[in-house]
Every structure is written in C-alpha cells, then in structure tokens.
FIDO-116367 format. One record per residue (C-alpha): residue in three letters; x, y, z. Coordinates in nm, 3 decimals. Example, Ala and Ser with C-alpha at 12.3 -4.5 7.8 and 13.67 -1.06 7.14 Angstrom:
% FIDO-116367
<rec residuo="Ala" c1="1.230" c2="-0.450" c3="0.780"/>
<rec residuo="Ser" c1="1.367" c2="-0.106" c3="0.714"/>
% end
This chain:
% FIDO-116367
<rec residuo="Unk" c1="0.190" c2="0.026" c3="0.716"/>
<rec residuo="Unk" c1="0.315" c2="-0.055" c3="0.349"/>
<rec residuo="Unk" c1="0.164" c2="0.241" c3="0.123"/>
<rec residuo="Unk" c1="0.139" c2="0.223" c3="-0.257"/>
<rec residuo="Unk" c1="0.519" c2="0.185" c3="-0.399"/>
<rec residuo="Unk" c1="0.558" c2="-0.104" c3="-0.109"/>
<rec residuo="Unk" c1="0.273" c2="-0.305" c3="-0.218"/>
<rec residuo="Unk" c1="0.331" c2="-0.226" c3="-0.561"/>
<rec residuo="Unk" c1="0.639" c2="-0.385" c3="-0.515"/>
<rec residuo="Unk" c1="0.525" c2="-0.703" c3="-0.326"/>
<rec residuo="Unk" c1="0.275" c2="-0.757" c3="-0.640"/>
<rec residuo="Unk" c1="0.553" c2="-0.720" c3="-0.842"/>
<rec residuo="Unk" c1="0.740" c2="-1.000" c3="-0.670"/>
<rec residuo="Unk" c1="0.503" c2="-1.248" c3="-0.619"/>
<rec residuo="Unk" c1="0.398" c2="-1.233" c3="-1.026"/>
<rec residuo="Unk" c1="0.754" c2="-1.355" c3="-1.065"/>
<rec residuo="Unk" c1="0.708" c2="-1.610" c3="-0.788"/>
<rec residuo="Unk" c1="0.355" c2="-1.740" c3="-0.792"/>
<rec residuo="Unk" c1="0.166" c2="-1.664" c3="-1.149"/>
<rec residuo="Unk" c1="0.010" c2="-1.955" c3="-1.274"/>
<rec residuo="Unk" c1="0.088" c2="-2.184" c3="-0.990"/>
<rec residuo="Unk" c1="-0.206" c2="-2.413" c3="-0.873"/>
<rec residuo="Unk" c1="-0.346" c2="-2.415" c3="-0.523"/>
<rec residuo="Unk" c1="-0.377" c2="-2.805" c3="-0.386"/>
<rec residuo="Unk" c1="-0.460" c2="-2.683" c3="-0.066"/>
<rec residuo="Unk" c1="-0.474" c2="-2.408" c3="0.184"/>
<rec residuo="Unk" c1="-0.413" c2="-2.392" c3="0.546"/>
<rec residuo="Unk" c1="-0.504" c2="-2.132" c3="0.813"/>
<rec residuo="Unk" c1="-0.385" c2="-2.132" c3="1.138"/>
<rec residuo="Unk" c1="-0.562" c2="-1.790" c3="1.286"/>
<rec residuo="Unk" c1="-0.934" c2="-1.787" c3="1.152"/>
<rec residuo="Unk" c1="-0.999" c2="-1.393" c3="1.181"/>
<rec residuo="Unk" c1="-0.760" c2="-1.287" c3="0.925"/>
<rec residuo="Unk" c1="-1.032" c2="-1.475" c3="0.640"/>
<rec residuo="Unk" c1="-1.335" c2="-1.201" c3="0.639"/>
<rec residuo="Unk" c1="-1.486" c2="-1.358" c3="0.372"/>
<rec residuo="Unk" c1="-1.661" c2="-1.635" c3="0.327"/>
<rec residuo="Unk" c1="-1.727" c2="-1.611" c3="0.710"/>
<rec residuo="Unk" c1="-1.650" c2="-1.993" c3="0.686"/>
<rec residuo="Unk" c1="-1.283" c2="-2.040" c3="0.706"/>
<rec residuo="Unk" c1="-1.340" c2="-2.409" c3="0.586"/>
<rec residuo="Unk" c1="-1.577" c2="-2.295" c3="0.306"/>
<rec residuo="Unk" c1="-1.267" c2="-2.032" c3="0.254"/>
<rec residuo="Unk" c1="-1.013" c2="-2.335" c3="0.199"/>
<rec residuo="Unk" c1="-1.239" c2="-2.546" c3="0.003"/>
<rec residuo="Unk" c1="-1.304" c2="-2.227" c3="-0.273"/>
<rec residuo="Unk" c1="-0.929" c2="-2.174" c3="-0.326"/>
<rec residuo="Unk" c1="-0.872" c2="-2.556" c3="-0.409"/>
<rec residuo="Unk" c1="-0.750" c2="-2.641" c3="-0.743"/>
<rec residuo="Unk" c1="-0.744" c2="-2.284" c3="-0.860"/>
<rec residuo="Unk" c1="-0.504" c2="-2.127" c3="-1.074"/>
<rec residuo="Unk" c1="-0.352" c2="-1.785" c3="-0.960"/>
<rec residuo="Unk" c1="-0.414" c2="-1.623" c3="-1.330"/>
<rec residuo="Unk" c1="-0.312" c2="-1.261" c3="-1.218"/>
<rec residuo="Unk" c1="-0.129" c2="-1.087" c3="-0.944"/>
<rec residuo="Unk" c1="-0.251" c2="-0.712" c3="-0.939"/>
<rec residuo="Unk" c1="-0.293" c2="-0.405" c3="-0.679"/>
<rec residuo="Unk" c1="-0.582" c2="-0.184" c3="-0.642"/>
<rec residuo="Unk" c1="-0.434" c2="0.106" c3="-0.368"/>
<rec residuo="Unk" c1="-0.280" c2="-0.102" c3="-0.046"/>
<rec residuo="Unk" c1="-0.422" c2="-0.405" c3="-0.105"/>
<rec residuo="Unk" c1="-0.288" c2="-0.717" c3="-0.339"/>
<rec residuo="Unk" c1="-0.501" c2="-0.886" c3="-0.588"/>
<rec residuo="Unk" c1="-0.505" c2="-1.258" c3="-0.660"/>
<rec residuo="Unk" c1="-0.694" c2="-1.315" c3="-0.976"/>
<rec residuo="Unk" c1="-0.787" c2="-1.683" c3="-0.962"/>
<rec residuo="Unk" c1="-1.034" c2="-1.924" c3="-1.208"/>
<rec residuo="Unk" c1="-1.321" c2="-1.821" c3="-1.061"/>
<rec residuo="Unk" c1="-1.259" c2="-1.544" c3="-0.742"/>
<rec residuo="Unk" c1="-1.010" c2="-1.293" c3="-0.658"/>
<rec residuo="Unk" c1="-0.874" c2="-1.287" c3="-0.349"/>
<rec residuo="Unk" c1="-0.823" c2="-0.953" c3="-0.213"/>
<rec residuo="Unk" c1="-0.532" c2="-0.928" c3="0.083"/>
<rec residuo="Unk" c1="-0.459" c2="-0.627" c3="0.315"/>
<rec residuo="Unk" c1="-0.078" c2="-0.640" c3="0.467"/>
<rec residuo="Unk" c1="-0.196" c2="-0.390" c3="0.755"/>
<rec residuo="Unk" c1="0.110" c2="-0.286" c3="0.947"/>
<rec residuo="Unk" c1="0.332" c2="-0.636" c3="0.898"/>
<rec residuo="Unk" c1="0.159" c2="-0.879" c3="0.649"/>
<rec residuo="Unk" c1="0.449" c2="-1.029" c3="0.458"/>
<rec residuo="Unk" c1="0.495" c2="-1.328" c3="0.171"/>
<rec residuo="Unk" c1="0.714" c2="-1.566" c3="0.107"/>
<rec residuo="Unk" c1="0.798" c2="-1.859" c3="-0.116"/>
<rec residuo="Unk" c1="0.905" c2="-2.165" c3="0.054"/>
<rec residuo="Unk" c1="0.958" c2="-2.544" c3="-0.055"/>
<rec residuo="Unk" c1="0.693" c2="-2.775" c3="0.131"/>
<rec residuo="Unk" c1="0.998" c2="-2.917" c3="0.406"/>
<rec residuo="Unk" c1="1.120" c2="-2.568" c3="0.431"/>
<rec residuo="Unk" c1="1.064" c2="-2.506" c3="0.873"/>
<rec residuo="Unk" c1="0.774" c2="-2.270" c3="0.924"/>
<rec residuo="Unk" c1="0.803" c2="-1.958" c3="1.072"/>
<rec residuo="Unk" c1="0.639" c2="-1.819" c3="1.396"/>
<rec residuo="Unk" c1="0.334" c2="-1.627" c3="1.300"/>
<rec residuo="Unk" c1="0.263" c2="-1.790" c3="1.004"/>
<rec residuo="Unk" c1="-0.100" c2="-1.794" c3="0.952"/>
<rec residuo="Unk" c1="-0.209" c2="-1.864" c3="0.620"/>
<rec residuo="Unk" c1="-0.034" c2="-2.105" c3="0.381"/>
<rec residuo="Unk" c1="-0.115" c2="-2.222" c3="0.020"/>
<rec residuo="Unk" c1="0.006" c2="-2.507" c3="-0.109"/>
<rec residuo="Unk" c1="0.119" c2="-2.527" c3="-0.439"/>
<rec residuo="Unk" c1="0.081" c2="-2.871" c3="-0.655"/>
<rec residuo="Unk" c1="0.432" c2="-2.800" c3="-0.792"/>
<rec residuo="Unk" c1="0.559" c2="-2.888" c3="-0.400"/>
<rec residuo="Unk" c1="0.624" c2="-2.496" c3="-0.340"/>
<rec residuo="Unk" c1="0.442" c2="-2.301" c3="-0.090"/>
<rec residuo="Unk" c1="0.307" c2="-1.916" c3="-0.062"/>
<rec residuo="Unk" c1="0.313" c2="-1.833" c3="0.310"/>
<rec residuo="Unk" c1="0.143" c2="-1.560" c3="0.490"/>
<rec residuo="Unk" c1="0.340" c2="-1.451" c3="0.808"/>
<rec residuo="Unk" c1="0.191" c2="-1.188" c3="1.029"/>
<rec residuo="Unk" c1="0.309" c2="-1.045" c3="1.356"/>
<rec residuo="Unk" c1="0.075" c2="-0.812" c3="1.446"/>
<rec residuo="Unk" c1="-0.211" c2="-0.975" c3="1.292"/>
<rec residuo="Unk" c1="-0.368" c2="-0.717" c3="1.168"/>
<rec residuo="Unk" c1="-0.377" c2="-0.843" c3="0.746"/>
<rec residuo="Unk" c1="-0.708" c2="-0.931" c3="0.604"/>
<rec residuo="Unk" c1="-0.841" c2="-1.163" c3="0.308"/>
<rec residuo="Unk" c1="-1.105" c2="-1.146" c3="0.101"/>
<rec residuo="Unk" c1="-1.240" c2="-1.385" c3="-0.128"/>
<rec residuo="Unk" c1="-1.497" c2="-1.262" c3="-0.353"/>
<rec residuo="Unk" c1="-1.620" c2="-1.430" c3="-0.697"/>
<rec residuo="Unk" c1="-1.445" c2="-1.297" c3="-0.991"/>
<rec residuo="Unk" c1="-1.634" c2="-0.964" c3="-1.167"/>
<rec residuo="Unk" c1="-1.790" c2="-0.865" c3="-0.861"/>
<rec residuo="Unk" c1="-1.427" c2="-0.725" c3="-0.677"/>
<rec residuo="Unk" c1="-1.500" c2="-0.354" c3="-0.766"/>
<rec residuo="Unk" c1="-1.878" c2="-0.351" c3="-0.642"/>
<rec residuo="Unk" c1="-1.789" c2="-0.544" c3="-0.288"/>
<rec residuo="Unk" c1="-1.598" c2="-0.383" c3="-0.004"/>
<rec residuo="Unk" c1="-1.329" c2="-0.312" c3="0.052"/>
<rec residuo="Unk" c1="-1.245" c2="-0.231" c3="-0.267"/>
<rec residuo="Unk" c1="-1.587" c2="-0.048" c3="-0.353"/>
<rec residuo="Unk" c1="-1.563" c2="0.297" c3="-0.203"/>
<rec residuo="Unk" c1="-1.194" c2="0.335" c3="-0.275"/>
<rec residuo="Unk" c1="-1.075" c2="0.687" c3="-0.504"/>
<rec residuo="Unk" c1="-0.876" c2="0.667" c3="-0.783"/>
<rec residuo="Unk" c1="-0.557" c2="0.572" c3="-0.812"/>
<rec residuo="Unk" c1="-0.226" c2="0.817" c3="-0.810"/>
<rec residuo="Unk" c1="-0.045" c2="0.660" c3="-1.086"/>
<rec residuo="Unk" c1="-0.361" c2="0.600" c3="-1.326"/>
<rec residuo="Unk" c1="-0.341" c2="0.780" c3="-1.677"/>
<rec residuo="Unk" c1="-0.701" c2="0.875" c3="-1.609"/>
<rec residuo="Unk" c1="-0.565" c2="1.098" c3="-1.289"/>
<rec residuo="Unk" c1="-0.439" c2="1.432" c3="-1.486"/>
<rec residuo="Unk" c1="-0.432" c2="1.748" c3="-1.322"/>
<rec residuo="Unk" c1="-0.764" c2="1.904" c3="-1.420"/>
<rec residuo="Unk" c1="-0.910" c2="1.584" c3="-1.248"/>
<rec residuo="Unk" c1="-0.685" c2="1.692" c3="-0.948"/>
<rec residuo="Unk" c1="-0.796" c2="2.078" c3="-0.921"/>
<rec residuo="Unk" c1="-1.132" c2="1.950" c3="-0.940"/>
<rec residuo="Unk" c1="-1.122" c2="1.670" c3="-0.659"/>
<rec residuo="Unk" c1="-0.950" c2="1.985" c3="-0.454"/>
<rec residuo="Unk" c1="-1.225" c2="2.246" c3="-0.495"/>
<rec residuo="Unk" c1="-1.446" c2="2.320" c3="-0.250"/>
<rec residuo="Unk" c1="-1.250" c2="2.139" c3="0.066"/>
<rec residuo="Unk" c1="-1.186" c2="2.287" c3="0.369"/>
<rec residuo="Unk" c1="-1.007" c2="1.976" c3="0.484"/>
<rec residuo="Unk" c1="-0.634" c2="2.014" c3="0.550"/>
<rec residuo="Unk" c1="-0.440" c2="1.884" c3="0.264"/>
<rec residuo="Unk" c1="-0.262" c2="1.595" c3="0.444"/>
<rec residuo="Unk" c1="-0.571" c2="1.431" c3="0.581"/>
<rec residuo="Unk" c1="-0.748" c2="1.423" c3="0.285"/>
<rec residuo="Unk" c1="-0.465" c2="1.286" c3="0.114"/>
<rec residuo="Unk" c1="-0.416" c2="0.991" c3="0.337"/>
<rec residuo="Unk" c1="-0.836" c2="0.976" c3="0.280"/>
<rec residuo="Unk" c1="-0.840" c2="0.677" c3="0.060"/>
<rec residuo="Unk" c1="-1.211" c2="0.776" c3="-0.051"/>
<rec residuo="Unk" c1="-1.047" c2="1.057" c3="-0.178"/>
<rec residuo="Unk" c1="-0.717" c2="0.930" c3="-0.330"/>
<rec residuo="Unk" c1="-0.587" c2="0.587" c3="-0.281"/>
<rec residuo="Unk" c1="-0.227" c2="0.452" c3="-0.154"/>
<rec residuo="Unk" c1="-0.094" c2="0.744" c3="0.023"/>
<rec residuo="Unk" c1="0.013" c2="0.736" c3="0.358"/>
<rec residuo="Unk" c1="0.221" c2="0.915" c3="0.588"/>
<rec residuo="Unk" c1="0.576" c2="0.868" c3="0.413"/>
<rec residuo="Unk" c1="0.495" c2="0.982" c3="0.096"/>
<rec residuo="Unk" c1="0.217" c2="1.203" c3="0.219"/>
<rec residuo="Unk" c1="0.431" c2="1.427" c3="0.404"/>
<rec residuo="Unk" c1="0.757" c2="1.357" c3="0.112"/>
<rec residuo="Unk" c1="0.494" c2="1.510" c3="-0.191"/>
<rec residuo="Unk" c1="0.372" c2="1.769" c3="0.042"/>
<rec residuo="Unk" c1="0.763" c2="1.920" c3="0.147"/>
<rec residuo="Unk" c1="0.843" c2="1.881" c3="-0.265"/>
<rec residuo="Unk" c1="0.523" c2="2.084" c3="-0.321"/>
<rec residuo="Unk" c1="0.636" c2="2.343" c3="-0.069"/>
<rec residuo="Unk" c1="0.283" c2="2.312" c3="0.093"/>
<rec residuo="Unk" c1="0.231" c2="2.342" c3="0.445"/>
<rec residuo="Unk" c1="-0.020" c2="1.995" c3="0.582"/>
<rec residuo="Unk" c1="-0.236" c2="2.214" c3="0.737"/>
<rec residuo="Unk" c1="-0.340" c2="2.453" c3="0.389"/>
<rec residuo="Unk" c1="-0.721" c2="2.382" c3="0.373"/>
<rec residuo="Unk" c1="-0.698" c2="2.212" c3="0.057"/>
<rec residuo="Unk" c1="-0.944" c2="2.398" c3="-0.149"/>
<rec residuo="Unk" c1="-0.727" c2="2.741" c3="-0.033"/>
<rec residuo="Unk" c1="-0.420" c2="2.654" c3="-0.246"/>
<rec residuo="Unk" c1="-0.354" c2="2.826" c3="-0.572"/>
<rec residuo="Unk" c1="-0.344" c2="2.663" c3="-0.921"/>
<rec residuo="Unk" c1="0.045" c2="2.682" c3="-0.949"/>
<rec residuo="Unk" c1="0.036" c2="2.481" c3="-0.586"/>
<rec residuo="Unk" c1="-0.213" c2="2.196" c3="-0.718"/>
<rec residuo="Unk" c1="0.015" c2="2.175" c3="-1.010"/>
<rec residuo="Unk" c1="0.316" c2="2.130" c3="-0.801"/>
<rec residuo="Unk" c1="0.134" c2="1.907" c3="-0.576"/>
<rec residuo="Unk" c1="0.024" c2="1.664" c3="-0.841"/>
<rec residuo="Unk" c1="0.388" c2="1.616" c3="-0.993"/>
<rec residuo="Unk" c1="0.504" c2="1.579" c3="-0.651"/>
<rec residuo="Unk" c1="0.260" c2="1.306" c3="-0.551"/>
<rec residuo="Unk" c1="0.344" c2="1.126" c3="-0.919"/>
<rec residuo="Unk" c1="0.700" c2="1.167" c3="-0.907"/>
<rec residuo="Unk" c1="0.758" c2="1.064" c3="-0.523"/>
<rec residuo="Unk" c1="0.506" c2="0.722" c3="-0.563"/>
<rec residuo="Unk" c1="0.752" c2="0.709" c3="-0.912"/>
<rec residuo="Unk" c1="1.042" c2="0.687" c3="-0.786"/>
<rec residuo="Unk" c1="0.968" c2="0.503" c3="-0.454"/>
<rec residuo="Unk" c1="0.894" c2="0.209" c3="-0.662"/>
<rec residuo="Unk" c1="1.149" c2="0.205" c3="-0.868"/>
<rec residuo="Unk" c1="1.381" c2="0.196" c3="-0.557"/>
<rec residuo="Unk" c1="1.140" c2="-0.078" c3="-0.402"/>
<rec residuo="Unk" c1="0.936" c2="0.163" c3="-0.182"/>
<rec residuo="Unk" c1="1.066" c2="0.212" c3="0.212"/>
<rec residuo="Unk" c1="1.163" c2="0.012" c3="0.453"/>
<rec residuo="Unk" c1="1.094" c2="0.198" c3="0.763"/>
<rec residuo="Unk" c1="1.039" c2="-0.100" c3="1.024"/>
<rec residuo="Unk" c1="1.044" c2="-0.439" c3="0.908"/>
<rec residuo="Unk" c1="0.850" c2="-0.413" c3="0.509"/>
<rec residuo="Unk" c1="1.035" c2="-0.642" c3="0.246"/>
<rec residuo="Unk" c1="0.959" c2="-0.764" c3="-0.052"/>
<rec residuo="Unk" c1="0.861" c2="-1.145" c3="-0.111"/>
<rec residuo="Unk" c1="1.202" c2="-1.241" c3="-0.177"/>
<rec residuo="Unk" c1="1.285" c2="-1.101" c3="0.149"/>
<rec residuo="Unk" c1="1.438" c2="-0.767" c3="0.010"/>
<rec residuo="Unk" c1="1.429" c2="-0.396" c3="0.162"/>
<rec residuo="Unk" c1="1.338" c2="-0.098" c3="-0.024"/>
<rec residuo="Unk" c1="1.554" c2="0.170" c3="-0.063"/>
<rec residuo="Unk" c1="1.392" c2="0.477" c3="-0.093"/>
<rec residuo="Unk" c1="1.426" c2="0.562" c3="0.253"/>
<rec residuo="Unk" c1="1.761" c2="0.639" c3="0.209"/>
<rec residuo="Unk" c1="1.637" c2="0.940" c3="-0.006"/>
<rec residuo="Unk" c1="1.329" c2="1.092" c3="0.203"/>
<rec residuo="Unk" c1="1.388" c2="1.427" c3="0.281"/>
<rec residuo="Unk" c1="1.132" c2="1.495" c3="0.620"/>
<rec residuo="Unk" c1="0.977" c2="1.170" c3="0.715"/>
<rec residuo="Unk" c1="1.186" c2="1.023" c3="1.038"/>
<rec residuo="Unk" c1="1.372" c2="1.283" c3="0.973"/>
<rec residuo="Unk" c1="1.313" c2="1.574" c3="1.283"/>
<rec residuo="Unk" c1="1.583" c2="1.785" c3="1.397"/>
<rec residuo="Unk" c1="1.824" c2="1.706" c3="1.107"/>
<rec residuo="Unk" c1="1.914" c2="1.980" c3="0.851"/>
<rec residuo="Unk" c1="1.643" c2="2.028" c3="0.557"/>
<rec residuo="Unk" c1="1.836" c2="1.926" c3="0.218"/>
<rec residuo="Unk" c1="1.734" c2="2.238" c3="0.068"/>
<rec residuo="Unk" c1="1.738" c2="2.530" c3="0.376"/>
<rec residuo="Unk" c1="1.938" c2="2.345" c3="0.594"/>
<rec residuo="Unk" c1="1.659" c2="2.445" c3="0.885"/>
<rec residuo="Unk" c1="1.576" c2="2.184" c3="1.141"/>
<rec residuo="Unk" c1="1.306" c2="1.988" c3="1.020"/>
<rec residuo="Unk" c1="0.982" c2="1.968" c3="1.239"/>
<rec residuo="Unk" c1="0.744" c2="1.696" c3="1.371"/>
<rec residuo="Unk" c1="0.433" c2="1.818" c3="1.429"/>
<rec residuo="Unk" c1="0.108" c2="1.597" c3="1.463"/>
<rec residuo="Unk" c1="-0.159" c2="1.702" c3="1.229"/>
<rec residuo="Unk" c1="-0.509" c2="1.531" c3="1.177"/>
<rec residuo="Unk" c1="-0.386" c2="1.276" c3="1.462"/>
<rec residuo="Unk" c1="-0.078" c2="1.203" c3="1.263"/>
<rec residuo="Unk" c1="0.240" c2="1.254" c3="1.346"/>
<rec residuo="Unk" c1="0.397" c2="1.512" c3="1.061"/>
<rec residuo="Unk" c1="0.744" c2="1.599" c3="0.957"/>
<rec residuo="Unk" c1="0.793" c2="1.952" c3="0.766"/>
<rec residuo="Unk" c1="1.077" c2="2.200" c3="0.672"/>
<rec residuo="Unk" c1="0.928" c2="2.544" c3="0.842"/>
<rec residuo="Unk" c1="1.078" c2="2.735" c3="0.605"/>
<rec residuo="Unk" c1="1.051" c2="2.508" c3="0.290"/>
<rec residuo="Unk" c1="0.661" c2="2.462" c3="0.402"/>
<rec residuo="Unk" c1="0.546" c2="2.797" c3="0.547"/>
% end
C-alpha cells in the first residue's frame, strides 16, 4: 500500500497534470469504489463543471479541492492515475474516469479494487470521515519533539503498531515504519512509553528524515506504485531492512531478520535493534 512519501508524490504529479482543469463529465465503471454520495449518479452529476482548484494530501489519501467539494481518494494497495488524451485506448481495470473540457482525461485504474472516493462539500473535509479521526501529520511544523515524547507517554503499545496507528500518527506504514525504527536503533517490540528520552529523540529524526528523503527520491516502488506520469520511486534502492531478510545489515553486517510483529511482517538488524 502507498504510504506517505508515495502519495505525496502522486499529489505532486497530478498538480502538474490536472490543476485547474475542468471536469465535463465523469464516468464510473465499478460503483463501490464512490462511498459517498451513496448515489453514484448523484456522484457524477456533483463533479460536473467543477474546477480542480487544489491538489493536496492529508496522510495516505489525495485531496481534490474543487468549486464547491473536495474529493477525498484512497489508492489502497494499487489505485493509480494517469493522464490520457480522450482517443487514447483504455486500460483494463479502469474504473473511474474524468473528463476534462480541454479533451484530456484523469483516469483511475485499479486492480485490486480496493481505492475509495469521497466526495464531501468543501469546509466540512476535516469533520467527516475518513479524514476526521486521523493524527497529525509526520512532516507538519506543528509535530516537534516535545509533541512526540508526549504522544509516547503512558503507552504500553509496541512501538511499531502504534506507529502504523494512523489515530496516532498518520502515513506510516510498514516500509518506513520498520526503516525509522532500524535508524533509531529501536527494537518494534519496545513498549513505546518504555523508551528513554535520547531514543524518542532519535526516533523522531528518524521518522522525519526517512519520510524526507523517500520523497525526494519519489517514495518506493516495492510492487507495482508509480507516479502519475507512470514513474517508479527510487528509494527502495536505499532501504536498509525492509525486503531485505538474510542479507548483510549495512552497518553490522549481521543477517537481517523478519519477524512478524503486531500481525505484520517485520524486518530488523538483531544486533543494530536489540
């Protein structure tokens, strides 16, 4: 499933490639993926003749700030955009597709089927689900480190599954979960409100720095995630546990470990992580 840097990088795209285009028309071919309006014709009729104003992110999920709504879409584990021309051939699995009055076309294409969309009126995003229960966000100035130690005090929850709670903190999954945790030298199961202040500091510049510089190397493509020009990330190429068990830790050189925590499967460095 695309975590933070991925979408953050598919928002990125499509501001380039869809900001201020006009939606003629929409079609959907696979009703469920629309939650709201429960009327997928109702759904269709709303988005005509608005103006995509804004393209933002709010933790995994993709923002379309319209005239009058904002349409809030989940990738899930394969979502994906694209920009086509109106005679371009349309691809299998394409399910949702909004026409454009300039003759270009924004199409959602989803394998699994698993995405979702949202449309809810403009103002009222933050108070509706599923954006209203959500924790803050990673990469937000308001997120220091005394907020951090604070959100940690108390828990008894191990550290990895409350970081991939996004009540608790919002984009992390487990790539970058188990990437901040091996920079932080924390082992996933530490009951999180058992490590020290000098660990909560590391933490928190691991979980900043890793989310940092995943974006700016277009997050990961682990399966099949691209951007919406169609282009891999590359940060992959740098992770130093994830997918990684049984090859030599970059620091130790020990075998790195899967292990399944909180119903997850885990990667650590046993000696990096004790």
């Amino acid at each position: 499933m695309p975590e933070l840097p991925e979408v953050e990088t598919v928002v990125r795209t499509l501001r380039k490639l869809v900001q201020e285009k006009v939606i003629a028309s929409v079609s959907v071919t696979l009703p469920r993926i629309v939650r709201r309006p429960d009327d997928v014709e109702a759904f269709k009729a709303q988005l005509s003749g608005q103006m995509i104003r804004q393209i933002d992110r709010r933790a995994k999920f993709i923002k379309f700030v319209l005239d009058r709504d904002v349409l809030i879409s989940h990738l899930r584990m394969e979502g994906r955009y694209g920009l086509y021309q109106a005679d371009d051939p349309v691809e299998k699995h394409t399910h949702v597709i909004f026409h454009f009055t300039d003759g270009t076309e924004l199409r959602y294409r989803d394998v699994r089927q698993f995405g979702t969309m949202d449309l809810i009126p403009l103002g009222m995003e933050l108070e509706m689900e599923p954006l209203a229960k959500l924790g803050p966000e990673p990469l937000d100035e308001q997120f220091t480190l005394p907020v951090f130690h604070t959100m940690l005090k108390g828990r008894t929850t191990k550290i990895k599954p409350l970081l991939l709670n996004q009540e608790f903190l919002v984009g992390l999954g487990n790539i970058y979960v188990d990437e901040a945790l091996f920079r932080a030298g924390i082992h996933p199961e530490r009951p999180a409100g058992k490590l020290t202040r000098g660990q909560v500091a590391k933490l928190y510049d691991s979980i900043i720095a890793t989310l940092g510089e995943a974006i700016e190397q277009g997050g990961s493509s682990i399966k099949s995630y691209v951007n919406g020009q169609g282009e891999m990330g590359m940060f992959q190429q740098s992770l130093n546990v994830y997918g990684r068990a049984d090859e030599p830790c970059n620091v130790c050189s020990t075998p790195i470990v899967r292990m399944v925590v909180g119903g997850r499967g885990t990667h650590i460095c046993p000696k990096c992580q004790k």
